[in-house]
Wavefront OBJ file of the C-alpha trace (Angstrom):
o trace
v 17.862 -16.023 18.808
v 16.883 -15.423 14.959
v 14.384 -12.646 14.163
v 12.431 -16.067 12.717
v 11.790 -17.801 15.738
v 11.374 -14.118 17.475
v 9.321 -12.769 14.927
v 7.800 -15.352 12.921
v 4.590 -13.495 11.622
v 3.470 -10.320 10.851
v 1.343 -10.211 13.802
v 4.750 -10.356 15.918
v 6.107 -7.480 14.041
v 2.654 -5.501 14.465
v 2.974 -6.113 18.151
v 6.883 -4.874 18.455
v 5.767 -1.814 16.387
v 3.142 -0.953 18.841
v 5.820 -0.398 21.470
v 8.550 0.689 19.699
v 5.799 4.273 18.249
v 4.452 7.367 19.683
v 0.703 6.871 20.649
v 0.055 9.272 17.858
v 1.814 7.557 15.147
v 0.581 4.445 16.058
v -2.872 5.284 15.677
v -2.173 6.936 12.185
v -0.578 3.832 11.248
v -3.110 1.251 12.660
v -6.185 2.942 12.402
v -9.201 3.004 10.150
v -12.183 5.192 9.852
v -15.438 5.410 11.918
v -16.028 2.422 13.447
v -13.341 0.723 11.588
v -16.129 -1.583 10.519
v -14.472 -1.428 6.998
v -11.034 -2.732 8.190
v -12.659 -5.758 10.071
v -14.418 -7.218 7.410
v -11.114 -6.871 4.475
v -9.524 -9.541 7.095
v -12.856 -11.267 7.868
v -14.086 -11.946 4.298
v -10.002 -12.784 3.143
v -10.398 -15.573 6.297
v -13.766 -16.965 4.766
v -11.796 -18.039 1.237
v -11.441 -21.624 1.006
v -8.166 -23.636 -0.729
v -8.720 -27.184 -0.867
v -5.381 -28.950 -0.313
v -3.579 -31.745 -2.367
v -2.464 -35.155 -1.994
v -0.095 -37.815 -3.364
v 1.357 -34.897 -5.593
v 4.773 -35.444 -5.132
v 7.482 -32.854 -4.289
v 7.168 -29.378 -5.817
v 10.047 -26.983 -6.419
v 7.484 -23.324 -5.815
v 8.087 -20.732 -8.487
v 7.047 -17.549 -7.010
v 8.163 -14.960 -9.957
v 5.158 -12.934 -10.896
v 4.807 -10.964 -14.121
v 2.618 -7.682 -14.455
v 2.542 -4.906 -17.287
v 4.976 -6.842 -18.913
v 7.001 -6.345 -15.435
v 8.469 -9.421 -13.949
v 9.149 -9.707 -10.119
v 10.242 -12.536 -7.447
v 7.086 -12.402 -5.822
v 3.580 -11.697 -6.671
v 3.814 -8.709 -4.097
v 4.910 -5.416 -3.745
v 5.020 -2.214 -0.998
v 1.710 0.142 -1.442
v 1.932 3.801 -1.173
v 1.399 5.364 2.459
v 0.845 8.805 3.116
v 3.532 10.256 5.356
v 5.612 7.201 5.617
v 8.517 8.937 6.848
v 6.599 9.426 9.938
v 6.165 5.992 10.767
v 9.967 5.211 10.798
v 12.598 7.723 10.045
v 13.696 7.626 6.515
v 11.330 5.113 6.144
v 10.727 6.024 2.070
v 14.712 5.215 1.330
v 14.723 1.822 3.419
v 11.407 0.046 1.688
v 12.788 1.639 -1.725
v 16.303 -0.625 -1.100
v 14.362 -3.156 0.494
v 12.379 -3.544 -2.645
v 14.946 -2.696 -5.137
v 16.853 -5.874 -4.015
v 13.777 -8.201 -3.245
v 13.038 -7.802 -6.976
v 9.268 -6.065 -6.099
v 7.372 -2.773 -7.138
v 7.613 0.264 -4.440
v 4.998 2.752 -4.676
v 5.816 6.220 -3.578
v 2.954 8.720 -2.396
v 2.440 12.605 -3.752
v 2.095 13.021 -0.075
v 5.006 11.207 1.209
v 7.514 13.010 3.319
v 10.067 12.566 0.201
v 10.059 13.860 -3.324
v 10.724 11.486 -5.810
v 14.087 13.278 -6.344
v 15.278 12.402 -2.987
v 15.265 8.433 -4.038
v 16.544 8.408 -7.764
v 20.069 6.513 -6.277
v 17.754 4.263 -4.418
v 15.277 3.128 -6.544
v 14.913 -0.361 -8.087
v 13.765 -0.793 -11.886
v 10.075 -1.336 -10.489
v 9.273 2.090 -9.215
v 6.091 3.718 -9.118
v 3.972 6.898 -8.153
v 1.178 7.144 -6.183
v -0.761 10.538 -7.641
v -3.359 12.287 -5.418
v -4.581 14.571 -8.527
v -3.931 18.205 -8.283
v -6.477 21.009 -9.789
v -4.348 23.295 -11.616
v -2.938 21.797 -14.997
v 0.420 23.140 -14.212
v 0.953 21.694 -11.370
v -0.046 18.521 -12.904
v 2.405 18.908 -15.873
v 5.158 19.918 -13.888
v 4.390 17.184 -11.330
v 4.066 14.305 -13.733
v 7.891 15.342 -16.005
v 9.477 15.294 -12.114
v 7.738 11.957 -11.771
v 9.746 10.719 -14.633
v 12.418 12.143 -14.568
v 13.259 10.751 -11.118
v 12.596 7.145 -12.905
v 9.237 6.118 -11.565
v 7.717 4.288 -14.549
v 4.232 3.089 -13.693
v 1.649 5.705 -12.579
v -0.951 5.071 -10.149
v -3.788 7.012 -10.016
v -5.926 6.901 -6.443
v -9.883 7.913 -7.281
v -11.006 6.617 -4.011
v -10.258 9.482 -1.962
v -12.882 12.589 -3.152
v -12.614 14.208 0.463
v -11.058 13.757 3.786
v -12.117 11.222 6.043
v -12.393 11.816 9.842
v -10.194 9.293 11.280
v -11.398 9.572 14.963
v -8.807 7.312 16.409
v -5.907 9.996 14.898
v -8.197 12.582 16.104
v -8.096 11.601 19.514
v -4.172 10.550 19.716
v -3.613 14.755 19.182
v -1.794 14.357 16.035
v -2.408 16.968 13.576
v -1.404 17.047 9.911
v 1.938 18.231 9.674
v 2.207 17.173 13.333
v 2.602 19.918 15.453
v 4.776 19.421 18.566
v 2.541 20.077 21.816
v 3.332 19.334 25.471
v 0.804 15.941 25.121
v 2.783 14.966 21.797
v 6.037 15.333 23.176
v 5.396 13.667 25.925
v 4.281 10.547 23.595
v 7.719 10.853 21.855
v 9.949 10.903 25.454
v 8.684 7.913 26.078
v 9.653 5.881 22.607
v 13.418 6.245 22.300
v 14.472 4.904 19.341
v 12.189 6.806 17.370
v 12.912 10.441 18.746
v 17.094 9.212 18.210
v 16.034 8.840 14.618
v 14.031 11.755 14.293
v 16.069 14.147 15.890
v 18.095 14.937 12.570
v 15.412 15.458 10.958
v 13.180 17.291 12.574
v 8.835 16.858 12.122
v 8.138 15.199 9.034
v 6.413 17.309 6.155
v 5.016 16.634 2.899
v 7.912 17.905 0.660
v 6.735 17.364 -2.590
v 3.709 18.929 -1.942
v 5.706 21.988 -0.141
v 6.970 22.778 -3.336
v 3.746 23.890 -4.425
v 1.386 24.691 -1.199
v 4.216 25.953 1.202
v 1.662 27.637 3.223
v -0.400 25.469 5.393
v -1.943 27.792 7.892
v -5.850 27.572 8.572
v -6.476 24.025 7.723
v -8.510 22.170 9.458
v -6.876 19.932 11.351
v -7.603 16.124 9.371
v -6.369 17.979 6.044
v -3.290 17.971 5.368
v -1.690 20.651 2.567
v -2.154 18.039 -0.342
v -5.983 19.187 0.258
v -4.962 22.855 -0.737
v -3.773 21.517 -4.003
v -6.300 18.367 -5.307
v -9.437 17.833 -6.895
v -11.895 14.687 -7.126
v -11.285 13.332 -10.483
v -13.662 12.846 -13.118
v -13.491 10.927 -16.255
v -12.492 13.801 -17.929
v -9.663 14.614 -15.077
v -8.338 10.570 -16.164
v -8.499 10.920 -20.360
v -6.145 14.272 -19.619
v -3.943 11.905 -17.496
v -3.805 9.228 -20.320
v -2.661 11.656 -22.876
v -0.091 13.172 -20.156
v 1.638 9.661 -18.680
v 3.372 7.325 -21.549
v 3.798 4.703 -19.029
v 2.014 2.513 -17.671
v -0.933 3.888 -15.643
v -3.374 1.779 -13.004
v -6.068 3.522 -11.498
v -6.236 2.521 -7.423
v -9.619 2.549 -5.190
v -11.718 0.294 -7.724
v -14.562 -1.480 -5.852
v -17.774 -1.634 -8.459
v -17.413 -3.736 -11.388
v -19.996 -1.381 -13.355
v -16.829 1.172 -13.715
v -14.566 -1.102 -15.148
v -15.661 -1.353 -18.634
v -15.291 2.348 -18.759
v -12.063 2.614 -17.071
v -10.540 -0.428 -19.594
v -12.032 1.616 -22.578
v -10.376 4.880 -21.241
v -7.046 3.334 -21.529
v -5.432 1.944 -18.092
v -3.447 -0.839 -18.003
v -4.330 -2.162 -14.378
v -7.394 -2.178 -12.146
v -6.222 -1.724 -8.482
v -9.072 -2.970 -6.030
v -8.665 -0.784 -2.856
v -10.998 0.572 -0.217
v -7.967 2.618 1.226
v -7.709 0.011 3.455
v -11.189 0.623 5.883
v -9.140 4.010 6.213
v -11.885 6.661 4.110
v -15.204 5.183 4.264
v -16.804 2.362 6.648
v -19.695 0.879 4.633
v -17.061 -0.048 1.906
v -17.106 -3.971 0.628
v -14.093 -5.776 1.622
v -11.793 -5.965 -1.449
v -11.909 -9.282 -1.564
v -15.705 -9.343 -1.867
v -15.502 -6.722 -4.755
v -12.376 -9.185 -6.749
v -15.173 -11.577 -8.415
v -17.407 -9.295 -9.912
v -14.782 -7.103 -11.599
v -12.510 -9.726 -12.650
v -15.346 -11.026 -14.492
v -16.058 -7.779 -15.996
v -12.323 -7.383 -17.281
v -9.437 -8.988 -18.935
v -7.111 -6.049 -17.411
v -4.564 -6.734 -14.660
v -6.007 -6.702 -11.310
v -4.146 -5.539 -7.895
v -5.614 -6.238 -4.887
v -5.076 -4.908 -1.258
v -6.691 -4.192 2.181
v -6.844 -7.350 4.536
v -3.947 -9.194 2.739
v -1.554 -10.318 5.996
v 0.163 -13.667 4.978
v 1.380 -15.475 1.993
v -1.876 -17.321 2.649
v -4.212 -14.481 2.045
v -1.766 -13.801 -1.573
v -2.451 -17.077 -2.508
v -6.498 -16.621 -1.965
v -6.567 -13.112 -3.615
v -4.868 -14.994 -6.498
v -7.497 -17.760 -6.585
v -10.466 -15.119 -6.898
v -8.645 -13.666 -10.096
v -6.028 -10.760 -8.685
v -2.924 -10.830 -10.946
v -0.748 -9.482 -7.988
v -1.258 -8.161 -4.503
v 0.001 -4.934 -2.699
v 0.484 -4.901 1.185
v 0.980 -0.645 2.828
v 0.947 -1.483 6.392
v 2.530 -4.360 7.216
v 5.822 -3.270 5.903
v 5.434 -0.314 8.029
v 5.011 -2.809 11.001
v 8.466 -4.520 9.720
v 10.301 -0.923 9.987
v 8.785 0.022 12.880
v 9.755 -3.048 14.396
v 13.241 -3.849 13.404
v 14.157 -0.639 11.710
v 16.079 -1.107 8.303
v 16.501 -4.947 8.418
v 12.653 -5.188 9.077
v 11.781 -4.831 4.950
v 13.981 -7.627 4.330
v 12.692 -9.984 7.279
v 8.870 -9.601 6.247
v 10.046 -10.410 2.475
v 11.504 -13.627 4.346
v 7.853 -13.901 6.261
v 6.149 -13.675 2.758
v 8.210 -15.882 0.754
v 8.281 -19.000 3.245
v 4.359 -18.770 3.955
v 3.698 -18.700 0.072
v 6.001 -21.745 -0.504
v 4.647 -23.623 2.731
v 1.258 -23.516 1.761
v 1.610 -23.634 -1.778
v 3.431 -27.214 -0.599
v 0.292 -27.926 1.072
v -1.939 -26.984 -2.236
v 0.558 -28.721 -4.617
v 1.019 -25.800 -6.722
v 4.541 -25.082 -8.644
v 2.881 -21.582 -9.392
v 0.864 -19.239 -6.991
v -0.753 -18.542 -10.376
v -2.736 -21.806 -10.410
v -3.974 -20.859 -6.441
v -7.723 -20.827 -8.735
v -7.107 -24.482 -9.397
v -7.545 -25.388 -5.473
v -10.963 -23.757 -4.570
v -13.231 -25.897 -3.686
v -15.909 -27.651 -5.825
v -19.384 -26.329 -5.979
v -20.855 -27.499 -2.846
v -17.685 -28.495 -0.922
l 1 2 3 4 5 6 7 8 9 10 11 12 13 14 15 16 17 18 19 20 21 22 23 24 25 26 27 28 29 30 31 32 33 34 35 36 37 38 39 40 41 42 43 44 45 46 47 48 49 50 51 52 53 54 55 56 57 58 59 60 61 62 63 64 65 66 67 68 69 70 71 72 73 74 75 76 77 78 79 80 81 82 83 84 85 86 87 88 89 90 91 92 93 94 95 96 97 98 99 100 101 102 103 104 105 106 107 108 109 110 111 112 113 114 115 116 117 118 119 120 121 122 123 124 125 126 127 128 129 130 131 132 133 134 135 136 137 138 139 140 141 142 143 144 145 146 147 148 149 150 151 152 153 154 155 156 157 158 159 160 161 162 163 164 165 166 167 168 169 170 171 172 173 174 175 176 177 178 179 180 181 182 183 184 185 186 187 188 189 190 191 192 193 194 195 196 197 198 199 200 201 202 203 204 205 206 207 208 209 210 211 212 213 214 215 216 217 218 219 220 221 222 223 224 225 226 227 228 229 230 231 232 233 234 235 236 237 238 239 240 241 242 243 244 245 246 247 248 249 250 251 252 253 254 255 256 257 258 259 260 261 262 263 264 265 266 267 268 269 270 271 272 273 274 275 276 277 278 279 280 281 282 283 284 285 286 287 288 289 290 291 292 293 294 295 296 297 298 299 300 301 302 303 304 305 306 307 308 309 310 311 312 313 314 315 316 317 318 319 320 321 322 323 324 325 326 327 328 329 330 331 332 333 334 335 336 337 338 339 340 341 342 343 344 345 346 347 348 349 350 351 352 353 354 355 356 357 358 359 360 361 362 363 364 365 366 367 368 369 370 371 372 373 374 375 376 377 378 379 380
């Protein structure tokens, strides 16, 4: 049987995932903050955009190649940065690099990964880029940002939506501490989930190694901080003019959800607004990004990336009506690894590609670009 008519959706990879992870992984993965209120309503407000379809428009040959920053790429998505993704799926920062390198699409690697971006210089496509948690000391920051690019990522992203921890209280309750700490109730989680101890058994518990290099000594945190706490600061505006000055590249700042910053952030010198509320996963009265997209796209002419709630070529195609320029997806490629292990990556960009030409078939657009041209009329 294909993985397509086995594993046709992302759902069906979310649901293999589930029994293919440690309890405690899986709630890192899957889980949001307090009530997880947040979460809910990304997918519930992406479900209440309306696309009016087409008819009598002939056949259409879909043209999915998206450009961005003066970037071009074979879809109008890419893989957002998660936090410790090498403890999803072992190695799991190498296979969505590949996976992305030959799909054409932007891979975002995280300060807190369980990589350094040295590790994945023979792996990396042309469309690599770095997720920065901002550190305090200015050293650290220079140092950090010339091993940034030197390793080849070129675009910058800076997250701002992330001042302090957030509780988590579903990863609270699984046991699972930050680096995970092997106790009798986590190990017992791992004996019964195979295929991930086999993977992880070379490797041993994943750490933050970037961040090692500068805060090897983790003892006395609490335990929903990880060491990447011992290091940042919440940025101010000042904390982003230093970065402009610092990064030559291109440099998006992620976790935008009030239009009223926007002129300030386009006047400080960015070169992408990235709408984000960290995914439901820091702060549970947030708007659901795609509430927030309106408002800010009609305060700027900037780029705008869009994620959190985005879980078919469908939702793409409505983020792109409401003016994003591109969309970024974290989990569900974490599903697709979790799932299938190394071919998952290049089954979801399957997944993506064949929902965004089926319904762009149904909306008669040649471009998901023109997705604005199919909302409905005022009062439809």
């Amino acid at each position: 049987m294909s993985l397509d008519a086995r594993f046709p959706a992302i759902s069906d990879l979310r649901t293999r995932a589930r029994r293919r992870l440690p309890h405690f992984v899986w709630e890192y993965l899957d889980s949001g903050t307090g009530s997880e209120a947040t979460t809910r309503r990304n997918k519930a407000c992406f479900d209440d955009v309306r696309l009016m379809p087409s008819i009598l428009h002939g056949e259409i040959t879909p043209d999915l190649k998206t450009s961005l920053m003066g970037q071009d790429f074979n879809l109008p998505v890419g893989i957002a940065p998660l936090g410790m993704s090498g403890m999803i799926w072992p190695g799991a920062e190498q296979h969505l690099a590949r996976a992305a390198a030959r799909a054409g699409l932007p891979y975002t690697l995280s300060t807190v990964a369980t990589q350094k971006p040295e590790d994945l210089i023979d792996v990396i496509g042309e469309h690599a880029w770095f997720q920065l948690y901002p550190p305090r000391d200015p050293d650290i920051r220079t140092d950090m940002l010339e091993r940034i690019r030197n390793a080849g990522f070129s675009t910058l992203v800076l997250t701002v939506d992330v001042p302090i921890a957030s509780r988590r209280e579903r990863q609270i309750r699984s046991g699972l501490t930050t680096p995970p700490r092997i106790t009798p109730r986590i190990l017992a989680q791992i004996a019964i989930r195979p295929a991930w101890a086999m993977g992880m058994a070379g490797r041993g518990m994943p750490r933050m190694r970037f961040i090692d290099d500068y805060a090897p000594d983790t003892k006395g945190l609490p335990s929903n901080k990880h060491a990447g706490y011992l290091l940042r600061t919440s940025p101010d505006w000042s904390y982003l003019t230093w970065l402009r000055e610092h990064w030559d590249g291109p440099l998006i700042v992620k976790g935008v959800q009030d239009h009223r910053n926007v002129p300030r952030l386009q006047s400080e010198g960015v070169d992408a607004i990235w709408i984000s509320n960290h995914a439901g996963r820091q702060f549970d009265a947030a708007p659901a990004t795609i509430e927030a997209l309106p408002r800010i796209r009609a305060a700027t002419d900037l780029p705008i990336i869009l994620d959190g709630g985005v879980e078919s070529g469908l939702d793409i195609l409505r983020a792109l009506a409401l003016g994003a320029d591109f969309v970024m997806m974290g989990r569900a490629w974490h599903y697709a690894l979790a799932a299938l292990g190394p071919r998952g990556p290049d089954h979801l960009v399957h997944i993506l590609k064949s929902d965004l030409e089926a319904n762009m078939g149904q909306l008669g657009l040649a471009r998901p670009q023109d997705a604005a041209n199919r909302l409905p009329p005022d009062g439809a």
